[in-house]
C-alpha positions as CSV (number, residue, x, y, z in Angstrom):
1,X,4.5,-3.9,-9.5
2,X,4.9,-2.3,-6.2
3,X,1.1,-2.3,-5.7
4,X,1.4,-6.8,-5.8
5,X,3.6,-6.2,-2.7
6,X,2.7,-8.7,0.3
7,X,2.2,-7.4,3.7
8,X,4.2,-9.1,6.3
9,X,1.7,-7.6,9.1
10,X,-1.9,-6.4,9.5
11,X,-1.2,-3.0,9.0
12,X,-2.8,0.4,10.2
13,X,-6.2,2.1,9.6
14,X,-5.4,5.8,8.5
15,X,-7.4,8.3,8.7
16,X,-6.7,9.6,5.0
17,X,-5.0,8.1,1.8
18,X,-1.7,8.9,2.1
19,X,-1.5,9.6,-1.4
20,X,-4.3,12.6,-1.0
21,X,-2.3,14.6,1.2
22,X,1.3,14.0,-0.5
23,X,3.3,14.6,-3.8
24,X,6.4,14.1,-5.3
25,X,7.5,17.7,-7.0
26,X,10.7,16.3,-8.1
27,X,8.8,13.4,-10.3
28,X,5.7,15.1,-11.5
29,X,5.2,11.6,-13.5
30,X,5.7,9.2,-10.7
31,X,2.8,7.3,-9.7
32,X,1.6,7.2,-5.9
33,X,1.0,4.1,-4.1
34,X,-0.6,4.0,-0.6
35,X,1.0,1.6,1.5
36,X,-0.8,0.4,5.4
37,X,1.7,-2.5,6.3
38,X,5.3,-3.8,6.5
39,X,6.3,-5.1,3.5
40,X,9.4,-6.2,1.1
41,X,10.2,-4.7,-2.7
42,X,13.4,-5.3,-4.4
43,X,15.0,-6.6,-1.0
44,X,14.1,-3.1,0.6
45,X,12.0,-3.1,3.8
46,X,9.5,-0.6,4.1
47,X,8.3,0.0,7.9
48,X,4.1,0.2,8.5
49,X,2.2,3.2,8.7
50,X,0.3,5.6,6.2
51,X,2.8,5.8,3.7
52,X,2.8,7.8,0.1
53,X,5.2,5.8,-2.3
54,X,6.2,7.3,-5.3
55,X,6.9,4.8,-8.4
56,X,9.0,5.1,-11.7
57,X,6.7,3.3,-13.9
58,X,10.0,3.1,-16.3
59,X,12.2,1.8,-14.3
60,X,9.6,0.5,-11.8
61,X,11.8,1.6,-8.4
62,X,10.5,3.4,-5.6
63,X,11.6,7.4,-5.7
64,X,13.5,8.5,-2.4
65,X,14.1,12.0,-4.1
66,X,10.6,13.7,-4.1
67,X,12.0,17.0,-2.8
68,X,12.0,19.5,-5.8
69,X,15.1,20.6,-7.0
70,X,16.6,17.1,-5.8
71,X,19.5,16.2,-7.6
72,X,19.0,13.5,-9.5
């Protein structure tokens, strides 16, 4: 799961959980994960900073389309 991901760096202090002040209209379902470092998943690398992920517990990939009315 996303949430085992190493960090490749120290990462950043935020001031909130990403997750709190995000969502993902498009995926009502998805599950947020709150990400403070550089890291690898599925060969994709995801930059540092106070980042909301938003996870396909089916499928288990990371949703790019969080925007409501997205196409899909």
């Amino acid at each position: 799961m996303l949430s085992n991901a190493e960090c490749l760096d120290p990462g950043v202090r935020c001031f909130a959980d990403p997750c709190e002040t995000s969502s993902c209209p498009a995926h009502p379902d998805a599950v947020c994960v709150a990400k403070y470092c550089t890291f690898t998943f599925r060969d994709v690398l995801y930059p540092a900073g106070c980042t909301a992920l938003y996870v396909d517990l089916d499928s288990g990939d990371v949703l790019d389309d969080c925007e409501a009315g997205s196409d899909e």
